[in-house]
N, C-alpha and C positions, 0 to 999 in steps of 0.2 A: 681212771684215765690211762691206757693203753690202745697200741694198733687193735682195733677193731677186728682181726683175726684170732687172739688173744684171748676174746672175752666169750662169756658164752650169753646166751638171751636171758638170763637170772639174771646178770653182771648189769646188763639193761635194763633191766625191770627194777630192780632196786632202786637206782637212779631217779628211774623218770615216774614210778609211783609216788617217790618222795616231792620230788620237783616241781612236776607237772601236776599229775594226778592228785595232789593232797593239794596244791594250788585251788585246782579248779576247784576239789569239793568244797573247800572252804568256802571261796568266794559264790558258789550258787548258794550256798546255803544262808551266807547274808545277803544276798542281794535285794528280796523282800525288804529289809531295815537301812540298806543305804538308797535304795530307791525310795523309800517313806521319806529321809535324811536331805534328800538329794546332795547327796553326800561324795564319796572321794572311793578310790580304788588306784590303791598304789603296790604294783606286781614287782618283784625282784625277780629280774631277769639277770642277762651279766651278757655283755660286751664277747661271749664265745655263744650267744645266740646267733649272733652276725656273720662271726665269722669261723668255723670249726677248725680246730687246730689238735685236736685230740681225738682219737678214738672213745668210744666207749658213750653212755648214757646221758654225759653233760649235757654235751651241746647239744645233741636232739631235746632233753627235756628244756633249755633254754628259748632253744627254737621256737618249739611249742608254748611255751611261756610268752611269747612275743606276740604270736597268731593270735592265741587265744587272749591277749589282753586287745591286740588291734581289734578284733570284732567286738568286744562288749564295750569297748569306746565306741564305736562307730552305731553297737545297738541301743546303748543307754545313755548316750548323746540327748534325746530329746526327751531325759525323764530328769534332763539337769544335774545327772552324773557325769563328775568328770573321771577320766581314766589314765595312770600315768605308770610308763614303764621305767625302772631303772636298771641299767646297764651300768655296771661296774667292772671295772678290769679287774686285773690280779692284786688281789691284799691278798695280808699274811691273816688269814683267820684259820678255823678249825678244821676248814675243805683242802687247806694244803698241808697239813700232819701226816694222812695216809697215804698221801700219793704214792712215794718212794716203796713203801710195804705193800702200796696195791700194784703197782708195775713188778714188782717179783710175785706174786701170787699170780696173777693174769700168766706171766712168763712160765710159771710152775705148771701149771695147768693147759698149757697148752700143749697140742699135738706132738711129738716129736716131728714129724714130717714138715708142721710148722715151722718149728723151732731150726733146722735143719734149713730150710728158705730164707728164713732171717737171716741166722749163722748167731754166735754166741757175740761176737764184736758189735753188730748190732745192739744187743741187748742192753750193753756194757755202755755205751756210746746213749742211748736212749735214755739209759739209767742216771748219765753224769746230768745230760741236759736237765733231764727233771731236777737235779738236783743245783744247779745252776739256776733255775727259774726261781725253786723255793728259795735257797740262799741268796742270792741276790737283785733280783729285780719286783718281789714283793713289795708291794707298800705298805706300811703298817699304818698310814694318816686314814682311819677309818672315819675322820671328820669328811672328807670329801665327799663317801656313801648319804653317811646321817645328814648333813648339809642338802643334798638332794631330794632326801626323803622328807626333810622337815618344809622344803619347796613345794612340794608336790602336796603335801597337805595342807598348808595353811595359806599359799599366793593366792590373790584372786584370780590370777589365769597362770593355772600351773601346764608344765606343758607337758607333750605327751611322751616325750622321749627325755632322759636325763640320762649324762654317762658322766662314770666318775673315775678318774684315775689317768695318769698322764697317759697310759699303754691303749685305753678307753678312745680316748679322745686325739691321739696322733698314728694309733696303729689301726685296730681295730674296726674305728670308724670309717678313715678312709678307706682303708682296703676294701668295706663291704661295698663300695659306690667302686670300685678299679673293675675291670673284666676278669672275669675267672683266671683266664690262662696265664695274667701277671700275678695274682694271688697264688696260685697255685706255685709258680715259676719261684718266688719267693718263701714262702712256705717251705717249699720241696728244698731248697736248697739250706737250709735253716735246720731239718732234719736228714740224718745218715742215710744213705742206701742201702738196701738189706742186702746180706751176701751175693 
């Protein structure tokens, strides 16, 4: 997770093979046995599906995580499949250890002409936020996630969207319902200016 200038299309691909692509093939590959089942599909998505706040692989692969769970609810609706996405905000789990090592790798590797556009304050300043988001506004109650997902499989009408996390459900969701240019406008000011 870095500026998008930063990264190269490997950086991407890593990502969104994991996220996205190992997503789907899992799930066609059962879908034969939970359509026999008429059974459950519950996707982990995450609440930067919504809304992108980062460069890099996440949020596209979350994105497409979203799409691709709305259509096969909407295809396997009438085979008495239900389909349910979960959207979680920021926990402290295993996806926020690398961050900080992968925003200087990303910075290492990029252009100097890049690097040069940004300016090194930038970098510095980008470096602490990430470092402010892991150390303090993580949630470590991973019961709000599992509470969800133990929803989403066993209610008799589980619903299609579940977000878990206070950032989830006061930041993240409304924003994705506000107009771009106040998202943005908010956003924008929340991150530095490059040189």
């Amino acid at each position: 997770m870095a500026p998008n200038e930063w990264l190269t299309k490997e950086d991407f691909a890593k990502v969104i093979d994991v996220n996205l692509l190992g997503l789907i093939d899992v799930t066609l590959h059962m879908l034969p046995l939970v359509k026999k089942a008429s059974g459950r599909v519950v996707n982990m998505a995450s609440a930067m599906g919504r809304i992108a706040t980062v460069g890099g692989g996440y949020c596209p692969s979350k994105h497409g995580v979203e799409a691709f769970s709305d259509s096969l609810r909407r295809e396997l609706h009438p085979f008495g499949v239900q389909v349910s996405i979960i959207e979680p905000g920021a926990f402290n789990t295993a996806i926020a250890n690398p961050v900080i090592e992968d925003v200087q790798k990303a910075w290492n590797q990029t252009s100097s002409d890049t690097k040069e556009s940004y300016g090194q304050p930038y970098f510095e300043k980008y470096l602490q936020l990430n470092q402010f988001i892991i150390g303090k506004t993580l949630s470590g109650n991973l019961c709000m996630v599992t509470d969800c997902m133990e929803h989403a499989l066993t209610s008799c009408y589980p619903r299609a969207r579940y977000s878990a996390g206070w950032d989830a459900k006061l930041v993240y969701i409304p924003f994705s319902y506000l107009p771009s240019s106040v998202t943005d406008f908010v956003i924008g000011n929340i991150l530095n200016k490059p040189a």
